[in-house]
N, C-alpha and C positions, 0 to 999 in steps of 0.2 A: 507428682505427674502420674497421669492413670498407666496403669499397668493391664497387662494379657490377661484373659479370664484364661481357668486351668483350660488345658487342651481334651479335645472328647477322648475315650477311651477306644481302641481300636484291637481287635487281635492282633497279638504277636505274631511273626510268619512261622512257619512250620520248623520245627527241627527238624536236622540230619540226624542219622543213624544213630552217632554217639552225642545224639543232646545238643549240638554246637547251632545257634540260627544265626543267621547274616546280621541282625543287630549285634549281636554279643561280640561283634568286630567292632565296632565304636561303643564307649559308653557315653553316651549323650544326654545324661543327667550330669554325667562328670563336668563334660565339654560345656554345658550352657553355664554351670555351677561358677564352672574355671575362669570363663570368659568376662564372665558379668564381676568376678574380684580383679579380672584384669584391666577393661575397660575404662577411662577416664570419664567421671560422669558428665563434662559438658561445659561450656564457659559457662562461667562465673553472670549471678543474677541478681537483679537489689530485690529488695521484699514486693510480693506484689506481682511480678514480673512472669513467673513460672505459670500460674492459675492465669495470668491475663493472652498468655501466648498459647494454653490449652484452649480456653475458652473460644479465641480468634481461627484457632485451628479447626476445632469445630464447626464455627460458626460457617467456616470457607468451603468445611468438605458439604454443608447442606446448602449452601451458595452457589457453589457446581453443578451440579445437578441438572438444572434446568438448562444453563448455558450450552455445557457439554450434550446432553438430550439433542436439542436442538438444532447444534452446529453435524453432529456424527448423525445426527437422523436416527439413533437407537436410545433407549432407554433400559434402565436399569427398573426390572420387575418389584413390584411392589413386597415390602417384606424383608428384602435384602436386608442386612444386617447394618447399623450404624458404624462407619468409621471408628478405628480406635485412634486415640495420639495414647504412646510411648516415649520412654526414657529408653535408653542404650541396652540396658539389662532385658527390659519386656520388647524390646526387638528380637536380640539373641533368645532367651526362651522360646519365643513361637518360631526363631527360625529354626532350634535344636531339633524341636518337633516336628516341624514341616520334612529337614533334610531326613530325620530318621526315616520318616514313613514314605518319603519319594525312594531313599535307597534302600530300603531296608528289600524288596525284591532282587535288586543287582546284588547287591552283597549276598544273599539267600543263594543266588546264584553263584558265587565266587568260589563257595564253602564247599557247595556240590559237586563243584568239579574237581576243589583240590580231594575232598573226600574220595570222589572216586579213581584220581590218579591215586592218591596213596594204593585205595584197597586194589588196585590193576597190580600197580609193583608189587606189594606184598602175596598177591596172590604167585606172580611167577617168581617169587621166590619162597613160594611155600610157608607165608608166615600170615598171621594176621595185622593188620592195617593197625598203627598206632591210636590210643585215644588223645586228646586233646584235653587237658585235666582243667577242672573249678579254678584253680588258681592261674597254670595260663590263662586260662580266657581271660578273668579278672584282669591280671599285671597287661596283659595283650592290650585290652578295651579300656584301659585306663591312659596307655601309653597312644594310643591311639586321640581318645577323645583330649588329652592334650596337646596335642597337634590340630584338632578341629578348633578347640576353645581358641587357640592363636591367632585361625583364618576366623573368627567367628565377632572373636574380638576388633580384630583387624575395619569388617565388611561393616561393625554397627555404629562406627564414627564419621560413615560415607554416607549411607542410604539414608534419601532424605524422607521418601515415601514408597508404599510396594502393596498391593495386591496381594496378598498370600494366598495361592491355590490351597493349603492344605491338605495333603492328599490325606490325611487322618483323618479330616472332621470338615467345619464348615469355610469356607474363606473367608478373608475379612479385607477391610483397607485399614489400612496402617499408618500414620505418619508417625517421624523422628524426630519430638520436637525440639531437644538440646542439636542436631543437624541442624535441621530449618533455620535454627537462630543464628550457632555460627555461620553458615552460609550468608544469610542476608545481612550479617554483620559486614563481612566481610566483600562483599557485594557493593554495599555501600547503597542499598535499594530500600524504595518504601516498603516498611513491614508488611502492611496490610494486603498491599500489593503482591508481592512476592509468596505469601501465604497463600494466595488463594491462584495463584498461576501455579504452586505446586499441585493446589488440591485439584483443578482442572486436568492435568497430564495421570494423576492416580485416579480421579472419578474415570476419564475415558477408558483406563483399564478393567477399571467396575465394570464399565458399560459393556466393554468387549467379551469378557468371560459369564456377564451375566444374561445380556441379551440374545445372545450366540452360545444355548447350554449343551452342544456337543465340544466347544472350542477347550474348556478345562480339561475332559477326560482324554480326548485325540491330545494335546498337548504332555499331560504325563505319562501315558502311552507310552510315546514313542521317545520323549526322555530316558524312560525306565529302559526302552526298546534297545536304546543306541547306548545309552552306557551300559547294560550288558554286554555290548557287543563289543565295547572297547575293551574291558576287564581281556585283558591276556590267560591264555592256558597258563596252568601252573607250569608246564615244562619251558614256556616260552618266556616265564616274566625274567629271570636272569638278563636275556636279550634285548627286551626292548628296556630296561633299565639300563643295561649299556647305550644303549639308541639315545633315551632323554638325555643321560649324562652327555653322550657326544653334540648333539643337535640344541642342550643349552643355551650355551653362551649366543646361538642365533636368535634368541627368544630372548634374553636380555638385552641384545642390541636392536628389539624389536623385529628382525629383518624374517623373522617366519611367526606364525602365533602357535601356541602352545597346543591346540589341537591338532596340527598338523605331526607335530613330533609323538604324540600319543595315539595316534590312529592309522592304520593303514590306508590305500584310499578306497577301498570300498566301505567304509565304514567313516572318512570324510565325504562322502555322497551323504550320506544318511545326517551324518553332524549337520552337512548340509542344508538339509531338508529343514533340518528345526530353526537353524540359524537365520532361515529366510522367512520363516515363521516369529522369529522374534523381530528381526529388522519388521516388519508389519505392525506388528506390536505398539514397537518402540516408534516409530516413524509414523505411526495413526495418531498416537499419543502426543508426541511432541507436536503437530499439524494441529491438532486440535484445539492444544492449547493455546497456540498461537493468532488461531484464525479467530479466538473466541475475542479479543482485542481489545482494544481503547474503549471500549464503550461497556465494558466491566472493566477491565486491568485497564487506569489510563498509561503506565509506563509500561507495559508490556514489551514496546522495541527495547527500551533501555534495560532490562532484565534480561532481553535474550541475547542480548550484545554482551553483555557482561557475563553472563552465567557460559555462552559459548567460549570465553576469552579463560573462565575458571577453567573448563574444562582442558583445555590446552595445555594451562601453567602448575601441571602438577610438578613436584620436587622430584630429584632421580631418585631417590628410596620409594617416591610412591609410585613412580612410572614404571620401576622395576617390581614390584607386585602387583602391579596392575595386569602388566605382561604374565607375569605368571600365573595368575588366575584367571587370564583369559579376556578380562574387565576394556584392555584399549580396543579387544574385537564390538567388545556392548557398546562404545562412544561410537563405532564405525557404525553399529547397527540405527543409532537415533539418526546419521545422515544418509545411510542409505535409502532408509525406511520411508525415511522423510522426501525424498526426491520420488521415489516409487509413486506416496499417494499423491503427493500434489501432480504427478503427472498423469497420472489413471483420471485423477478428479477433472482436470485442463481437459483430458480428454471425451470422456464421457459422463460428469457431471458427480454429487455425491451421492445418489441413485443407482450410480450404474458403477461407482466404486465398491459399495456394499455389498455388490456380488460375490464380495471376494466372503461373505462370511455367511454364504451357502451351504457348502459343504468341504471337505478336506480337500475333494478336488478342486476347487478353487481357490484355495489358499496358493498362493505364488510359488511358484518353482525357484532356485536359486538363482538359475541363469534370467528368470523375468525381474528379478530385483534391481539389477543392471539395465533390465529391456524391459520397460511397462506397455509398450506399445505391443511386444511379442503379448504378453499376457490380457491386454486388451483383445486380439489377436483370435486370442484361442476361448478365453471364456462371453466374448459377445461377438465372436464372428466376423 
């Protein structure tokens, strides 16, 4: 199964005073290292089977193309990079890289503030500010990136396809293809079919990030923006570690989402912001794939009948990490997203929905996600 070409080379971010950069809080050679000896490679395949399910994956991501193009009214600029299909492991690898170099500014920031809490204290007491020595870091950044390779592990036996912004290097599209198979195994749907309704829902995220070339950087932005802004002061993380332990068990029984217990609310405003920018996303995406229809996909209803019915029937072990990572707000985001454009579209056509990928100001406000009419409203008057 093909595998991630190495990732581009990027500057390291700045050290603090004593040496310490906000990567050297994850080791993330460790975590992708860890993840991919943890990870189960995939059901079981007769000979012949693996090369013929790459090949077909392929075949489906340059299938899309034109369909996709032509249903979204946008196009993917000439040049872009060909889809890759992956195995479990060259999932996790490019995601090691990609989460490094998304957090590796938050975390930069993490460092700097506890550094300069220390050196505050130690100054009103007349000492010098502790250093943080080669091998903590190391024992730190190792214990750390085993705890990432677990979520890492976890997330590469779900995703069945994904856009990778890569803030280090170049994006690419992605498919899963040991995913893809259990899926449509399980499913009970025609391969061919199923194969190429996936690559439809990931070409229109091509389409989005490629045709629309301010929408990648405003998107990590203000990612990068808002988890810094979550990261607690050093004096205050005691407290809100009290707060998640109390407001858990709410998030296990679903009844708050995990953002909400991690953020104050001016900084749920801001989560905000993004999360109504993914519901767009997600919700252009699945719409498109949809509307693309019997006339390429002939079982398209019966795929989205069934794949809706998957999404439902996870086990409680997996409902409860789902929950915890956030993952049941991303299932809200494909239905809300999805109500959003087909009603912009019912209303003033798929012309006057594209508006929306103008500029940052037009991208949906949270409360229009709920009201497209308001957002119709305000950007066509």
């Amino acid at each position: 199964m093909t595998q991630t070409p190495a990732p581009e080379d990027t500057a390291p971010p700045a050290p603090t005073a004593d040496g310490l950069r906000g990567s050297d809080l994850v080791d993330w050679d460790f975590a992708a290292a860890a993840a991919s000896r943890l990870v189960p490679p995939g059901p079981r395949t007769v000979r012949g089977e693996v090369e013929e399910l790459v090949a077909e994956l392929r075949q489906a991501a340059g299938t899309a193309v034109e369909p996709v193009a032509s249903t979204a009214r946008m196009s993917t600029p000439p040049g872009t990079p060909a889809a890759l299909v992956v195995d479990r492991a060259g999932w996790i690898r490019a995601n090691a890289v990609s989460m490094g170099a998304m957090l590796g500014p938050v975390l930069d920031e993490v460092v700097g503030r506890k550094r300069a809490a220390d050196e505050a204290r130690a100054r009103s007491r007349g000492k010098e500010a502790a250093q943080v020595g080669p091998t903590a870091q190391r024992v730190g950044s190792t214990i750390t990136g085993t705890e990432v390779a677990g979520l890492l592990s976890w997330m590469s036996t779900k995703v069945l396809g994904q856009y990778d912004l890569a803030p280090q290097g170049t994006p690419r599209l992605m498919f899963v293809a040991p995913n893809i198979l259990t899926a449509e195994r399980e499913l009970d749907v025609v391969p061919r079919d199923f194969r190429l309704w996936v690559a439809m829902h990931e070409e229109t995220h091509r389409v989005q990030f490629t045709a629309v070339p301010w929408l990648r950087d405003h998107l990590i932005a203000r990612a990068r923006a808002v988890g810094t802004e979550v990261m607690p002061e050093p004096d205050q993380m005691q407290q809100r570690l009290k707060e998640i332990v109390t407001q858990l068990p709410g998030v296990l029984r679903g009844d708050t989402d995990i953002t909400q217990v991690l953020a104050t609310p001016e900084q749920r405003e801001h989560l905000a912001e993004i999360t109504a920018v993914m519901s767009l996303l997600e919700g252009h995406a699945d719409v498109v794939m949809d509307e693309v229809g019997p006339r390429v996909i002939p079982t398209v209803k019966e795929i989205r009948a069934r794949f809706t019915e998957r999404r439902k029937g996870a086990g409680n072990v997996d409902k409860i990490l789902r929950r915890l990572l956030g993952m049941e707000a991303k299932m809200r985001q494909y239905r809300d997203g999805a109500v959003f454009v087909r009603a912009v579209t019912d209303q003033v056509g798929v012309d006057g929905f594209n508006q929306v990928w103008t500029s940052p100001e037009t991208l949906p406000r949270p409360a229009e996600i709920a009201d497209p009419q308001a957002w119709v409203a305000r950007v066509h008057g």
